[in-house]
DSSP file (Angstrom, degrees, kcal/mol; ACC not computed):
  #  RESIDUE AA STRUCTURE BP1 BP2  ACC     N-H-->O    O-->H-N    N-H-->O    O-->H-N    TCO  KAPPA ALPHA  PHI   PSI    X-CA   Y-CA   Z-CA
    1    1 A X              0   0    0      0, 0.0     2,-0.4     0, 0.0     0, 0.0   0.000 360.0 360.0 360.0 117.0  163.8   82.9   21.9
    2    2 A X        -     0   0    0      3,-0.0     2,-0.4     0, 0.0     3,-0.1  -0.783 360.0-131.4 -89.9 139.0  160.4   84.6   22.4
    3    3 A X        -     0   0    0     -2,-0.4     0, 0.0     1,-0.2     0, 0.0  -0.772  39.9 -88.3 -93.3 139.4  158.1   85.4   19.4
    4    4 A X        -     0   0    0     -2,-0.4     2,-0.4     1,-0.1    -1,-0.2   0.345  42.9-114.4 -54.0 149.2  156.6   89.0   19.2
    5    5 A X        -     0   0    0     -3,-0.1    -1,-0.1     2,-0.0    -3,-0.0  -0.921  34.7 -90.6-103.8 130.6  153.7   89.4   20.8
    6    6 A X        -     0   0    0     -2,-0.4    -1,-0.0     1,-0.1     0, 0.0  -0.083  47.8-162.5 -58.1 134.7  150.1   90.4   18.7
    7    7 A X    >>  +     0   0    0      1,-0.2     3,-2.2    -3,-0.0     4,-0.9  -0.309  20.4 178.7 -87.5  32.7  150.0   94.3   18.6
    8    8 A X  H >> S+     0   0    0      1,-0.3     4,-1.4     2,-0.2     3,-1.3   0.304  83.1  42.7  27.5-103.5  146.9   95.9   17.9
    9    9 A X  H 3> S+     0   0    0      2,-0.3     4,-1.1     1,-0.3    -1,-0.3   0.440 112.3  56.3 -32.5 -41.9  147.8   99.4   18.1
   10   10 A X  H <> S+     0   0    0     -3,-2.2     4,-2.4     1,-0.2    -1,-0.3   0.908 109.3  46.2 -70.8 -42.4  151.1   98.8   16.2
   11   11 A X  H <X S+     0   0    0     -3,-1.3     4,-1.5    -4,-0.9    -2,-0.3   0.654 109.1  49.5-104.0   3.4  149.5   97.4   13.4
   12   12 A X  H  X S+     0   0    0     -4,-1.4     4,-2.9    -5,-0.3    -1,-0.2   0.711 108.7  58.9 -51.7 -34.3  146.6  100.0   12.9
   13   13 A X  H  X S+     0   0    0     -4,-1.1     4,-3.1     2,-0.2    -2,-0.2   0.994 105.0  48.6 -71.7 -55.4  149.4  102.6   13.2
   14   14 A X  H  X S+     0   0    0     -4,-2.4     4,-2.4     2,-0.3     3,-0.3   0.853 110.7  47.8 -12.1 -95.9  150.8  100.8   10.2
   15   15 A X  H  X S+     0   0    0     -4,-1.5     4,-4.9     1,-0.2     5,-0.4   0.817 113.5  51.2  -8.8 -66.8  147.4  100.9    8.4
   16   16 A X  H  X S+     0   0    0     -4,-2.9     4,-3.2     1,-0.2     3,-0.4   0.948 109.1  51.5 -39.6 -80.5  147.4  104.7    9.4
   17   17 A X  H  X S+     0   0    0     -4,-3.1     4,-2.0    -3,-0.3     5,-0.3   0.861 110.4  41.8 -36.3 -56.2  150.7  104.8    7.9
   18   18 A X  H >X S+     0   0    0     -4,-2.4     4,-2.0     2,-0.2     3,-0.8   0.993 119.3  49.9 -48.8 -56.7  149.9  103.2    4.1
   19   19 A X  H 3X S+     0   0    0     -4,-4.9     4,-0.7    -3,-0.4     5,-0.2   0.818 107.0  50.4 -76.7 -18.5  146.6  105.2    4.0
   20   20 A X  H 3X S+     0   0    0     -4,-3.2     4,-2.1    -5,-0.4     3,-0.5   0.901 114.7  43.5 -77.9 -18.5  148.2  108.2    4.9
   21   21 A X  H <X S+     0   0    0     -4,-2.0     4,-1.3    -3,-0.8    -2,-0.2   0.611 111.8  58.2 -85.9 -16.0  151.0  107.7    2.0
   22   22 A X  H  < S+     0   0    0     -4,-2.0     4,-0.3    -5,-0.3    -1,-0.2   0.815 100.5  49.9 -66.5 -28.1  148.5  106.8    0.0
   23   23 A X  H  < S+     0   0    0     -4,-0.7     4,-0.4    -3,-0.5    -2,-0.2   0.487 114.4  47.8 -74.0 -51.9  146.8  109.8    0.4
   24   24 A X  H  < S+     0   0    0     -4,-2.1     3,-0.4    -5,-0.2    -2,-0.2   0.903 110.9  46.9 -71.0 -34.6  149.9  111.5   -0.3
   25   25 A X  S >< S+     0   0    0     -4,-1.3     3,-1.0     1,-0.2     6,-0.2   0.769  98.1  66.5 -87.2 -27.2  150.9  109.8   -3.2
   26   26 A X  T 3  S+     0   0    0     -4,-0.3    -1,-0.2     1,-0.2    -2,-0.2   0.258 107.0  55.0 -73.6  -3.2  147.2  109.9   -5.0
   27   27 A X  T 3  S+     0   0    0     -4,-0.4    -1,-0.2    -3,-0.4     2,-0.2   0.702  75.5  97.8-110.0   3.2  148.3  113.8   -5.0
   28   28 A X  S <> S-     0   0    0     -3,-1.0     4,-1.4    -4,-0.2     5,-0.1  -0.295  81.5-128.2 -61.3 132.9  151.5  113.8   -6.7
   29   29 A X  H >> S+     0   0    0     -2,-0.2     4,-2.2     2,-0.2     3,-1.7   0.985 103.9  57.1 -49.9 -75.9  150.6  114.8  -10.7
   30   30 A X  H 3> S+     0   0    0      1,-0.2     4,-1.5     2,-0.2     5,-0.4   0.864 111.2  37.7 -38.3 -53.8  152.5  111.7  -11.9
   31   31 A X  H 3> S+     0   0    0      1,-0.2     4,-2.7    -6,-0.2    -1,-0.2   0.788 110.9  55.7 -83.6  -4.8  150.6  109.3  -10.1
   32   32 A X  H << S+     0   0    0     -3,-1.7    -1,-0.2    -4,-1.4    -2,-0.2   0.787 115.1  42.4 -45.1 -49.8  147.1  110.7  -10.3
   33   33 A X  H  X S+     0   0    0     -4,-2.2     4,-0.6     1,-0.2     3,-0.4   0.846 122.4  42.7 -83.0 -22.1  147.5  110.8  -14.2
   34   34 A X  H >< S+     0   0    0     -4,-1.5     3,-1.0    -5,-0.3    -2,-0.2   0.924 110.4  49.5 -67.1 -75.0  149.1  107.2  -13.9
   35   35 A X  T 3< S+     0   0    0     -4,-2.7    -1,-0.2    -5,-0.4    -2,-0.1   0.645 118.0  47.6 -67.1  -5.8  146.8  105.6  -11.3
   36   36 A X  T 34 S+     0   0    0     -3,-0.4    -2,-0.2    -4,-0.1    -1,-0.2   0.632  94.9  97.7-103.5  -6.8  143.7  107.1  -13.9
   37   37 A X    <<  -     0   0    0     -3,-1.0    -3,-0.1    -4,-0.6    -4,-0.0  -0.520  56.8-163.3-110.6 141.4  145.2  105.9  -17.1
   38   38 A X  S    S+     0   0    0     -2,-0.2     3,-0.4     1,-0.1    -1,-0.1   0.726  82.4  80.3 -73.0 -21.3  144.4  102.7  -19.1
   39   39 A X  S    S+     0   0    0      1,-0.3     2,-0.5     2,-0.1    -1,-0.1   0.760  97.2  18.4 -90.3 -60.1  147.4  103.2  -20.7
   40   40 A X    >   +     0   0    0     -6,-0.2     3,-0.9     1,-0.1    -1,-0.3  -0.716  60.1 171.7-104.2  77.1  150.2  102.0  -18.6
   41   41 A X  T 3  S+     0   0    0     -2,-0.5     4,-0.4    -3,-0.4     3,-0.3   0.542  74.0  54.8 -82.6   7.9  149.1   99.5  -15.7
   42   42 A X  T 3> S+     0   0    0      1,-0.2     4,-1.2     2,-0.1    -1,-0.2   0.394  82.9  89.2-122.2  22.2  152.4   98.3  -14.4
   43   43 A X  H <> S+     0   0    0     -3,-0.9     4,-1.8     2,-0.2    39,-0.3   0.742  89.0  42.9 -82.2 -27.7  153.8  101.6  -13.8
   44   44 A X  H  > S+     0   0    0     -3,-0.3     4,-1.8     2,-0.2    -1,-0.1   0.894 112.9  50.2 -83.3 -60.6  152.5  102.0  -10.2
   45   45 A X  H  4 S+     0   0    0     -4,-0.4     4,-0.5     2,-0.2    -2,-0.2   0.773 119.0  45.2 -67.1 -19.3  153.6   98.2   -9.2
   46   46 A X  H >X S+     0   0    0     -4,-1.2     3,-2.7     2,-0.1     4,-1.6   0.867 111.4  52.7 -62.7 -76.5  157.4   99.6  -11.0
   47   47 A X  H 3X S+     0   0    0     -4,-1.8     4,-3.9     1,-0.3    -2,-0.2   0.795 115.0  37.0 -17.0 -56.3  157.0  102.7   -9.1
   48   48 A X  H 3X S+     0   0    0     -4,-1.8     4,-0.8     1,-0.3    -1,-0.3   0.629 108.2  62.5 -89.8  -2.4  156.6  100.6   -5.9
   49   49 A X  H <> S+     0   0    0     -3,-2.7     4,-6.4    -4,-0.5    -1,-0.3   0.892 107.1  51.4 -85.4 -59.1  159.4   97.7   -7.1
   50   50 A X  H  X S+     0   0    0     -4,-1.6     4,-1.5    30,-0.5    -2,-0.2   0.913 107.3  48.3 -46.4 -46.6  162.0  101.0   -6.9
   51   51 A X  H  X S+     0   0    0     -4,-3.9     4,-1.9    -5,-0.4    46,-0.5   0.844 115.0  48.0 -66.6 -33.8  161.0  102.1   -3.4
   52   52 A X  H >X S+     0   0    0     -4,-0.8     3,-2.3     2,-0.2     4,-0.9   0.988 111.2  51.4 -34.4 -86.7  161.5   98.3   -2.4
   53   53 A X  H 3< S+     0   0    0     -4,-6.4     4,-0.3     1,-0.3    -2,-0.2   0.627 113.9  40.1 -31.0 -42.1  164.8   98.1   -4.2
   54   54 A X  H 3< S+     0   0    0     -4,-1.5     3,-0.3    -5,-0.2    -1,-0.3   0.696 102.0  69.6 -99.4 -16.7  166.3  101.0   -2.5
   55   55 A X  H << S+     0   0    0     -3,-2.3    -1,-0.2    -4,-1.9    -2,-0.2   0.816  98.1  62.1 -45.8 -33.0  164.8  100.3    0.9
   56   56 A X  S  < S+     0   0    0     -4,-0.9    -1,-0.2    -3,-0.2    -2,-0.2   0.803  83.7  88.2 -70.3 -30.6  167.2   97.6    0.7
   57   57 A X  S    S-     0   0    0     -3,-0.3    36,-0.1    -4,-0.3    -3,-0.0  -0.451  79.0 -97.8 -78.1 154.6  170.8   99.3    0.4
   58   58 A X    >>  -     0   0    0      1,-0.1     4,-2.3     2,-0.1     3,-1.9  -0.262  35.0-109.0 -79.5 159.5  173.0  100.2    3.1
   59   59 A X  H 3> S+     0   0    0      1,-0.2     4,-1.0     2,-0.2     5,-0.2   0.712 121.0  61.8 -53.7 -19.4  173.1  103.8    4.2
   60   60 A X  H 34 S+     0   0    0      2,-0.2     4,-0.3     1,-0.2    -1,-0.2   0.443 107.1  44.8 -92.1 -12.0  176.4  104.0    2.6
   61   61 A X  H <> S+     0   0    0     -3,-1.9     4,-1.8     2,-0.1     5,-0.3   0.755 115.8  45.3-108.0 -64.0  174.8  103.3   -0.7
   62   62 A X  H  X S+     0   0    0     -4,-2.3     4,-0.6     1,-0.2    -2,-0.2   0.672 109.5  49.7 -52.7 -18.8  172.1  105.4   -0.2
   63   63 A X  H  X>S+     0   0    0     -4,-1.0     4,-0.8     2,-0.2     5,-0.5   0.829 114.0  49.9 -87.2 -47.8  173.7  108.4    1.0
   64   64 A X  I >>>S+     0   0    0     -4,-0.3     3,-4.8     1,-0.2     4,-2.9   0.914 115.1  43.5 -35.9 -83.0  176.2  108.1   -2.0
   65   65 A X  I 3<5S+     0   0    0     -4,-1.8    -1,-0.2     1,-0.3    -2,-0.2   0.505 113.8  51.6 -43.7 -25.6  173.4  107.7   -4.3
   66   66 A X  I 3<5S+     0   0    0     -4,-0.6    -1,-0.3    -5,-0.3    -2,-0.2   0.354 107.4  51.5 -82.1  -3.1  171.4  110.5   -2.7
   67   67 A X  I <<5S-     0   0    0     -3,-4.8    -2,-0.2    -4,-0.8    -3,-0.1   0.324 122.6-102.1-110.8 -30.8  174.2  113.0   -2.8
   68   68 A X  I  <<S+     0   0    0     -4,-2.9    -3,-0.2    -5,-0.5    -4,-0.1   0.828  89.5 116.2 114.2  15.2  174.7  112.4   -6.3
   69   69 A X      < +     0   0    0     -5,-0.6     2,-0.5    -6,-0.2    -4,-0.1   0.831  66.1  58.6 -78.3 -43.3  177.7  110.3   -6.3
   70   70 A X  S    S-     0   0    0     -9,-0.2     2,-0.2     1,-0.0    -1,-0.1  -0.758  94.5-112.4 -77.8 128.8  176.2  107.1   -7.9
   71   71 A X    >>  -     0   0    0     -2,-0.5     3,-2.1     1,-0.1     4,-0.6  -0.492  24.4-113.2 -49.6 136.2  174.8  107.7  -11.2
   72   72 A X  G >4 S+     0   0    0      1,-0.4     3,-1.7    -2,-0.2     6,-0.2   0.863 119.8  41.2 -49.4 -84.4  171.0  107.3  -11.6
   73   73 A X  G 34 S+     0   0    0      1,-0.2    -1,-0.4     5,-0.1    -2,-0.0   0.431  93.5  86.1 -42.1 -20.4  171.2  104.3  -13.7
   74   74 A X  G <4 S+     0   0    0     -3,-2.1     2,-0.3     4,-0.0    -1,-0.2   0.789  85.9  69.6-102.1 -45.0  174.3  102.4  -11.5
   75   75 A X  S X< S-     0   0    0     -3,-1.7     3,-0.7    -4,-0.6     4,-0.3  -0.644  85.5-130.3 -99.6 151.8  171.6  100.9   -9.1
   76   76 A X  G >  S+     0   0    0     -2,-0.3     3,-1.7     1,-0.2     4,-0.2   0.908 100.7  70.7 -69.1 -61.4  169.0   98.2   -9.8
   77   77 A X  G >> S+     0   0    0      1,-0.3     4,-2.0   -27,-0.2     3,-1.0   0.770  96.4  58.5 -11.4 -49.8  165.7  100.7   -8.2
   78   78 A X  G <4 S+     0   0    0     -3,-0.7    -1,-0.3     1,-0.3    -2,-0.2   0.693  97.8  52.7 -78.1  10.8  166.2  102.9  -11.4
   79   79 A X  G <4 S+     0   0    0     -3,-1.7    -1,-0.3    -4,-0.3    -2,-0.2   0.863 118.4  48.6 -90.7 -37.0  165.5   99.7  -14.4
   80   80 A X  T <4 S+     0   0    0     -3,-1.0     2,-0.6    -4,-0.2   -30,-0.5   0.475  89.9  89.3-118.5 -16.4  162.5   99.5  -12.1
   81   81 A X     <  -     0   0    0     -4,-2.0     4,-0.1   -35,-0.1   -37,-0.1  -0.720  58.3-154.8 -94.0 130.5  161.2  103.4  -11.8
   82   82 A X        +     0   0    0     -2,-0.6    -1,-0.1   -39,-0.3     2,-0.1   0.526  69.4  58.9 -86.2 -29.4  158.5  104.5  -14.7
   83   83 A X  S    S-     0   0    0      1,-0.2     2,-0.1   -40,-0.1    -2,-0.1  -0.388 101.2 -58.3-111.1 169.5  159.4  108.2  -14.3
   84   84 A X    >   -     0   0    0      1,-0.1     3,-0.8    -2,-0.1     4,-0.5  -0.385  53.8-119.4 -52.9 148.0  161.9  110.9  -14.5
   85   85 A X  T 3  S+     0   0    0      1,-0.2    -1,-0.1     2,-0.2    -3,-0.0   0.563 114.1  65.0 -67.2 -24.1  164.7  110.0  -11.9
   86   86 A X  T 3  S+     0   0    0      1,-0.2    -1,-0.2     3,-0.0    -2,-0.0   0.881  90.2  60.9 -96.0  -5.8  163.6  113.4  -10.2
   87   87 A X  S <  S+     0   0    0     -3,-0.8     2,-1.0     1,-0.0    -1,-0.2   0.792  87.6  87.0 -30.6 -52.0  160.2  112.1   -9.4
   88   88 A X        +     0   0    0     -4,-0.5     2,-0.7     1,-0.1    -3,-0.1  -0.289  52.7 167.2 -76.7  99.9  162.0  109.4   -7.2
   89   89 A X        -     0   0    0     -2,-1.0    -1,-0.1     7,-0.0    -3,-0.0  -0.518  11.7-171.9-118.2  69.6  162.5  110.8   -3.8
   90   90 A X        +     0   0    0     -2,-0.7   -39,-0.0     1,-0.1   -35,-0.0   0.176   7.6 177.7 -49.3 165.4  163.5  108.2   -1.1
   91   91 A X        -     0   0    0      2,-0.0     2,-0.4     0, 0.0    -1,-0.1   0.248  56.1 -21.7-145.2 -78.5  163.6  109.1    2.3
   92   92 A X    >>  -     0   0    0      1,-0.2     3,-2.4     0, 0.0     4,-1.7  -0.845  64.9-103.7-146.7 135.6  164.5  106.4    4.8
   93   93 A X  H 3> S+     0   0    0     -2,-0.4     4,-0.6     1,-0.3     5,-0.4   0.607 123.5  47.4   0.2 -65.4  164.2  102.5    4.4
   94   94 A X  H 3> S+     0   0    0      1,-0.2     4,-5.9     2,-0.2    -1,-0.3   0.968 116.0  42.5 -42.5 -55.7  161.1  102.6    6.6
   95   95 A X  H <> S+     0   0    0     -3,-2.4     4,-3.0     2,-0.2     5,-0.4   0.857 111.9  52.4 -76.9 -48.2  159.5  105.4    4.8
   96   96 A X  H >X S+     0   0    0     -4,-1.7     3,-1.8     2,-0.2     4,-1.1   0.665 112.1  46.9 -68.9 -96.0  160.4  104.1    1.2
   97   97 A X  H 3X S+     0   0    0     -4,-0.6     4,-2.0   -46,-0.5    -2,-0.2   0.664 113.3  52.7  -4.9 -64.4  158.7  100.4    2.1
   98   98 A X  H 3X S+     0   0    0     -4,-5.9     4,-1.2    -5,-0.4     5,-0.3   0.945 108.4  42.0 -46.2 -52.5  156.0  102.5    3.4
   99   99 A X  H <X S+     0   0    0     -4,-3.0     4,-2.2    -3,-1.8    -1,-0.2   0.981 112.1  64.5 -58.6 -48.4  155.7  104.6   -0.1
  100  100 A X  H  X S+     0   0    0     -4,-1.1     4,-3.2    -5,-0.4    -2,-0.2   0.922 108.8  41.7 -31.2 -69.3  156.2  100.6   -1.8
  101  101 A X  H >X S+     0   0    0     -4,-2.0     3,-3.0    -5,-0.3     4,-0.5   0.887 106.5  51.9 -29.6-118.0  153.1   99.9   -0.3
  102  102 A X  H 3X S+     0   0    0     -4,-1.2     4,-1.5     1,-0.3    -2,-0.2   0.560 113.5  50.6   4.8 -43.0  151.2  102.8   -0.9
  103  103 A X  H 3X S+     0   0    0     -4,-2.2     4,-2.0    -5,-0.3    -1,-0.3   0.910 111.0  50.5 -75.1 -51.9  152.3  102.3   -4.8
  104  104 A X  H <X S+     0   0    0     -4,-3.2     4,-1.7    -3,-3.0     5,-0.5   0.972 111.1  46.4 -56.1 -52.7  151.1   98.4   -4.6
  105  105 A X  H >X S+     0   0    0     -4,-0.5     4,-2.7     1,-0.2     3,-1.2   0.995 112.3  53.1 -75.5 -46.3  147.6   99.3   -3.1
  106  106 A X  H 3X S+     0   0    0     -4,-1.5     4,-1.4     1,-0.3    -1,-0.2   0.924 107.2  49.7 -39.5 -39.2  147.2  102.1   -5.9
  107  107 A X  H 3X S+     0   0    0     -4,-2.0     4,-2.0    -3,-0.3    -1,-0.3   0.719 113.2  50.9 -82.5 -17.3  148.0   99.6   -8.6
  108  108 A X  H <X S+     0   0    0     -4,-1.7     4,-2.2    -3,-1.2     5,-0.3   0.781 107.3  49.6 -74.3 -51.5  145.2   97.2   -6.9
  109  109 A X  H  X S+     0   0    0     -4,-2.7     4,-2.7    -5,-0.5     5,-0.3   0.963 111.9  51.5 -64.0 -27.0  142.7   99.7   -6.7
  110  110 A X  H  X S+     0   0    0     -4,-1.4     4,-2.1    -5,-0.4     5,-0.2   0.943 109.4  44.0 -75.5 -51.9  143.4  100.3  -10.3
  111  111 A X  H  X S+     0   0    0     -4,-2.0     4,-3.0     2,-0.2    -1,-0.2   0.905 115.9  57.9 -65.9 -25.7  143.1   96.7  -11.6
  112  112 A X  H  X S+     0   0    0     -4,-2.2     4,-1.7     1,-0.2     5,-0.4   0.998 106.7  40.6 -42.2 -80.3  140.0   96.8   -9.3
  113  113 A X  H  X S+     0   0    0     -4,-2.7     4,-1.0    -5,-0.3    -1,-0.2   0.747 116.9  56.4 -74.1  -7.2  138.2   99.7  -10.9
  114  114 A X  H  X S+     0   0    0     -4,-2.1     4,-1.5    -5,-0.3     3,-0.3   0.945 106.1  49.1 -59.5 -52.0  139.5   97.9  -14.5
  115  115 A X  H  X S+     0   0    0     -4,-3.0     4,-2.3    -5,-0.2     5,-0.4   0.880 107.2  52.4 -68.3 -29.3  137.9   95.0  -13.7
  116  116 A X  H  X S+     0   0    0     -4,-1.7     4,-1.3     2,-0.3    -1,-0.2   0.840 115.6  49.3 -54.8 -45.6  134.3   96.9  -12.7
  117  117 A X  H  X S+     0   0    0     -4,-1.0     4,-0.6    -5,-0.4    -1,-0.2   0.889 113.3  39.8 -86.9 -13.9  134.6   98.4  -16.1
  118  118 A X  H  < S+     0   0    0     -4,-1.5     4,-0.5     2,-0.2    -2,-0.3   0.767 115.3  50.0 -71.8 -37.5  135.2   95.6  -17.7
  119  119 A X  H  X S+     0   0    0     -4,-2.3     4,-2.5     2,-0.2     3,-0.3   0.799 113.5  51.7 -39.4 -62.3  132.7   93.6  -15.8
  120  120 A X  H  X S+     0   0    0     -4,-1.3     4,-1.5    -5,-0.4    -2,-0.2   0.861 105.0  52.8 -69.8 -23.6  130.3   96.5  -16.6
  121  121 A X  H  < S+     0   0    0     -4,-0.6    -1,-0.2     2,-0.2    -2,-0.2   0.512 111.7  46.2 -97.0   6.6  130.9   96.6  -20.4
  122  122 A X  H  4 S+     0   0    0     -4,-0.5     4,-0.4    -3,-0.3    -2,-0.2   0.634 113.7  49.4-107.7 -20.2  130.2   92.9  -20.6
  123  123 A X  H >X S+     0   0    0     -4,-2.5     4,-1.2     2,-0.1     3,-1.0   0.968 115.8  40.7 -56.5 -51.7  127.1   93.4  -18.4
  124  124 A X  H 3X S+     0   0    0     -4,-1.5     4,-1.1     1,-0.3    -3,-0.1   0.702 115.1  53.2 -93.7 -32.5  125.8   96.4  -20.6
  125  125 A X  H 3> S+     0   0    0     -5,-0.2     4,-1.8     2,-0.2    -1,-0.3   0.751 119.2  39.0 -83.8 -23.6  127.1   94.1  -24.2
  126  126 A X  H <> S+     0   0    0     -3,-1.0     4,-2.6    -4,-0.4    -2,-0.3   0.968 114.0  49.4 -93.5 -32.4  124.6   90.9  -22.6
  127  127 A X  H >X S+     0   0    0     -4,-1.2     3,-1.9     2,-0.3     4,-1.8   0.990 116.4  46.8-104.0 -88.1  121.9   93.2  -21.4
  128  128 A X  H 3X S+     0   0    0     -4,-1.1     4,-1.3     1,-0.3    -1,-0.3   0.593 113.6  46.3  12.5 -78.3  122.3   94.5  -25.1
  129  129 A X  H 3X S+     0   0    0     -4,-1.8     4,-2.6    -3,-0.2    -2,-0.3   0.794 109.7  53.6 -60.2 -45.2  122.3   91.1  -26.5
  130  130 A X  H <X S+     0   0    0     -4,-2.6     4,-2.1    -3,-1.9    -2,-0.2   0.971 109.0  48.2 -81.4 -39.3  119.3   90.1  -24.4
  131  131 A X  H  X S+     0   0    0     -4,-1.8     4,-0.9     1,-0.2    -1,-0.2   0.866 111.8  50.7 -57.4 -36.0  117.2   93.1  -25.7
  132  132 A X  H >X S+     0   0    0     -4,-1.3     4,-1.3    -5,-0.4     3,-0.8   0.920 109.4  49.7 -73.5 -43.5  118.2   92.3  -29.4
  133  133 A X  H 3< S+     0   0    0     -4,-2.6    -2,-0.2     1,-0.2    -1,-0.2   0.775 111.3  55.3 -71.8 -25.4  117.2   88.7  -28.9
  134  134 A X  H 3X S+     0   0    0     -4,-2.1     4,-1.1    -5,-0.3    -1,-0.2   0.680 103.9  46.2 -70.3 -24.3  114.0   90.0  -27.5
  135  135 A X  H <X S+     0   0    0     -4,-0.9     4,-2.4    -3,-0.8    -2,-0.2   0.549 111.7  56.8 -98.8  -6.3  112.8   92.2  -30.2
  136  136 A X  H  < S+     0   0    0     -4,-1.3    -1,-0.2    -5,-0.2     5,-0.2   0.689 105.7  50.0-107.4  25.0  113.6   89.4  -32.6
  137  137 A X  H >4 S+     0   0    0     -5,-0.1     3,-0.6     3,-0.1    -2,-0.2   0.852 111.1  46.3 -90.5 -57.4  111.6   87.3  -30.9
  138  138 A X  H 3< S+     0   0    0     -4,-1.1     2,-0.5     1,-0.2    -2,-0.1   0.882 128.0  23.7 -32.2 -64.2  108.9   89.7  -30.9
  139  139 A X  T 3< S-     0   0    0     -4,-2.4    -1,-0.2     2,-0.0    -2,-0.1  -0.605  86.4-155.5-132.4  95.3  109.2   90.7  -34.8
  140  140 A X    <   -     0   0    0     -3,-0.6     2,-0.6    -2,-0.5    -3,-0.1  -0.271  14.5-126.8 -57.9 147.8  110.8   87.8  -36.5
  141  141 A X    >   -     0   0    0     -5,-0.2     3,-1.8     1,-0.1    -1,-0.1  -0.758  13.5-141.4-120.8 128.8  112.4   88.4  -39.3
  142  142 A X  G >  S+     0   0    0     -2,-0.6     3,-1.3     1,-0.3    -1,-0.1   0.792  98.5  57.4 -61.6 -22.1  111.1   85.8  -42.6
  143  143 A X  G 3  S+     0   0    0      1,-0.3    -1,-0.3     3,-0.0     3,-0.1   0.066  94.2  69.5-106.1  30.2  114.5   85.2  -44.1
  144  144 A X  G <  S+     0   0    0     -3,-1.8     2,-0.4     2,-0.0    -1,-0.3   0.471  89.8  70.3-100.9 -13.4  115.6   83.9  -40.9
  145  145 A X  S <  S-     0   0    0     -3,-1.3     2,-0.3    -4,-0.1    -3,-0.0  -0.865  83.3-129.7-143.9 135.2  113.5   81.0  -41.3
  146  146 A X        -     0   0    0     -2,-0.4     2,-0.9    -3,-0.1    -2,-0.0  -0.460  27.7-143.7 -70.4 137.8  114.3   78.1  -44.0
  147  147 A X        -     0   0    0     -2,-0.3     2,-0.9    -4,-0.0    -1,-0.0  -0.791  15.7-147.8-109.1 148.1  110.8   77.5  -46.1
  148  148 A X        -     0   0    0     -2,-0.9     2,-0.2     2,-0.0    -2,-0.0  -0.856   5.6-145.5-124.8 124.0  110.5   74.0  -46.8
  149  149 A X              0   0    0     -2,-0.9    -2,-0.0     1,-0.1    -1,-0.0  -0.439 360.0 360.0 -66.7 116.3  108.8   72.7  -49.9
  150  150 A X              0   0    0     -2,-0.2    -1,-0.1     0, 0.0    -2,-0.0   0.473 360.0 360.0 -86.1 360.0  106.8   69.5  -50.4
């Protein structure tokens, strides 16, 4: 048995591949408002849990289920999808993984730019703190200070 040989070129087309579905997916309404909102974070990493799930099923499953023969709920993908059922638009095992992706790196850039704002309002609350400790250094205030009696 020979093991695959290092591609380059295969896996930059890959790359290509995420960023362009990434690209594509950051212009769908739902996940724009989704990928901006504080509101819901695990909706994008669900989103990307369905595309998984249904990458997984034989064509025979998928074709059913894409013709309208399985009910929405009948397969595991749809406990796992955030949205209306008509949002969810599979294509082909490849293409769905690809979209999986594309949903995971949105929900990382999103806990990213949480953690920068969070990171930044606990810079901006010590910076804060450090200016108030400076002006009461500056004009101390007398009932801060015990007076002690002989």
């Amino acid at each position: 048995m020979t093991m695959p040989t290092w591609n380059p070129d295969y896996y930059l087309r890959l790359l290509t591949e995420v960023a362009q579905t990434c690209e594509h997916l950051q212009a769908a309404p739902h996940v724009a408002a989704v990928a901006r909102s504080p509101f819901v974070p695990a909706d994008l990493a669900r989103a990307a849990a369905a595309y998984a799930i249904f990458a997984t099923f034989s064509r025979e499953t998928r074709d059913r289920w894409i013709s309208g023969d399985l009910p929405w709920l009948s397969l595991a993908h749809a406990q796992a999808w955030p949205w209306s059922h008509a949002l969810f638009l599979p294509v082909t095992p490849r293409q769905d993984l690809m979209t999986a992706v594309g949903y995971l790196l949105l929900e990382i850039e999103r806990m990213d730019r949480d953690a920068m704002e969070d990171d930044e309002r606990a810079w901006l609350a010590s910076e804060e703190s450090k200016k108030a400790r400076r002006a009461a250094a500056k004009n101390p205030d007398p009932d801060d200070f015990d007076v002690i009696e002989d």
